[in-house]
C-alpha positions as CSV (number, residue, x, y, z in Angstrom):
1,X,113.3,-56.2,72.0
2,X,114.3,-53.1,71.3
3,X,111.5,-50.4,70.2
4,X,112.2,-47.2,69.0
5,X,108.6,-46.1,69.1
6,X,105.9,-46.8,71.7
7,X,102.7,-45.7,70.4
8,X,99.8,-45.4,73.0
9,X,96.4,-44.0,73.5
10,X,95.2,-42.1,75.6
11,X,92.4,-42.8,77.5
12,X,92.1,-45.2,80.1
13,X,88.9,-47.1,81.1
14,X,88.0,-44.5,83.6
15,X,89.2,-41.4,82.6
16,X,90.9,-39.1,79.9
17,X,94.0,-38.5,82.1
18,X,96.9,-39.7,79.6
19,X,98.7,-40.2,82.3
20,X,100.1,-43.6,81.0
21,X,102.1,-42.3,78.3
22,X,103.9,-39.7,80.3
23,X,105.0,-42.7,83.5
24,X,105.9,-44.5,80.6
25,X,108.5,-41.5,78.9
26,X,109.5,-40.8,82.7
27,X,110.2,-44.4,83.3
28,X,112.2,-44.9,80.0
29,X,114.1,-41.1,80.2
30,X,112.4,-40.8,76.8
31,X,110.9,-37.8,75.0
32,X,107.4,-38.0,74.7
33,X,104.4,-36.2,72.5
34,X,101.1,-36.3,73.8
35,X,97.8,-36.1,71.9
36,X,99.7,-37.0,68.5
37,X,96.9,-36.1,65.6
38,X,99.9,-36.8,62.9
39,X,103.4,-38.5,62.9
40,X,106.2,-38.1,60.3
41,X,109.7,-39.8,60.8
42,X,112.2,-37.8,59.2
43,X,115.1,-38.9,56.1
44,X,117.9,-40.1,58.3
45,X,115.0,-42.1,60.9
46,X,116.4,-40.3,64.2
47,X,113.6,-37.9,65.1
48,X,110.0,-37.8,64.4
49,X,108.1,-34.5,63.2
50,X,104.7,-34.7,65.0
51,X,102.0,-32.5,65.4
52,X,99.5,-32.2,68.2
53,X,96.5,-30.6,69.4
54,X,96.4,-28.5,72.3
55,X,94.1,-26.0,73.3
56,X,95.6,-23.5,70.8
57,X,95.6,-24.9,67.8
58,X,97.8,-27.5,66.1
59,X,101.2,-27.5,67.9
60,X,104.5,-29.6,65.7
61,X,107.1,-30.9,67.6
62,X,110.3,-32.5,66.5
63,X,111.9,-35.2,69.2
64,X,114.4,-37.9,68.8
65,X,113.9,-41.5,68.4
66,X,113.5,-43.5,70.6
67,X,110.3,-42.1,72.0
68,X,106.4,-42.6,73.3
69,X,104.0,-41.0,71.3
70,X,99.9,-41.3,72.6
71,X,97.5,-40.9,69.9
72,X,94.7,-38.4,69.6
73,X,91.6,-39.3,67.9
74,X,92.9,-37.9,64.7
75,X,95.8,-39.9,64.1
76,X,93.8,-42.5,62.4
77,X,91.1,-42.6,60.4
78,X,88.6,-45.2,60.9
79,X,87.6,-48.0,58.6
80,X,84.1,-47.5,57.2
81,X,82.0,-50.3,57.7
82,X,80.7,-52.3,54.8
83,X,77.7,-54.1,55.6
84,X,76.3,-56.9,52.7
85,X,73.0,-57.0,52.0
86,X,71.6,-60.4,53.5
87,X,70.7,-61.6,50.0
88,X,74.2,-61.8,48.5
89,X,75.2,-63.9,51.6
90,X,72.5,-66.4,51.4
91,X,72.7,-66.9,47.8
92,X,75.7,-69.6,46.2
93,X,76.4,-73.5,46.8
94,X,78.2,-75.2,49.5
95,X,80.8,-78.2,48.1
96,X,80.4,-81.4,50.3
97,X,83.2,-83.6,50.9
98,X,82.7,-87.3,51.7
99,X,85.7,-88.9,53.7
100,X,86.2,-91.9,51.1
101,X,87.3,-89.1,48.4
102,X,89.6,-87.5,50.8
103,X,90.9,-90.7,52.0
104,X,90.9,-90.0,55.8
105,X,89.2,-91.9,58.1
106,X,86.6,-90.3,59.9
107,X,87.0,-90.3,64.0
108,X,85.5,-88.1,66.8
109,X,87.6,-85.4,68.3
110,X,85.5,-85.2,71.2
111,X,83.8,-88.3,73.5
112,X,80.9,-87.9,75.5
113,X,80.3,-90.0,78.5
């Protein structure tokens, strides 16, 4: 393989360090923006244009490809949930197939001794 982006997030199980990201860009001698709240890759795909929050403000970077980005909570927006009412789900028919019209012969996958 051969990535030219390495997208991660960054908060660990324990912690809000973001510390993976940056061992990663140290380990690779790749450029690296942290807290990444929007990515753009530019015409000729050799540098991306992102922009990240800091304590400031908004703060827009431009660094060359290849490089690790780690996301900040604003990179994506989240899918909204779409929950169907338990009526509509109970509610249709349910096709039965016999194993003489399929023409298969019917044999356990599974023996219990």
């Amino acid at each position: 393989e051969n990535p030219t982006v390495v997208l991660l997030g960054k908060q660990a199980i324990d912690d809000d360090s973001n510390q993976t990201g940056s061992l990663l860009a140290g380990l690779l001698k790749w450029p690296q923006a942290g807290c990444a709240s929007k990515v753009e890759v530019d015409e000729g795909k050799t540098s991306l244009k992102v922009e990240r929050e800091v304590d400031s403000g908004v703060q827009e970077v431009q660094i060359p490809l290849p490089a690790v980005i780690t996301a900040d909570l604003r990179l994506n927006e989240p899918r909204r949930l779409v929950i169907i009412p338990r009526h509509f789900v109970c509610v249709g028919t349910v096709s039965v197939s016999v194993t003489v019209s399929l023409r298969c012969k019917a044999m356990p996958h599974f023996q219990i001794s």
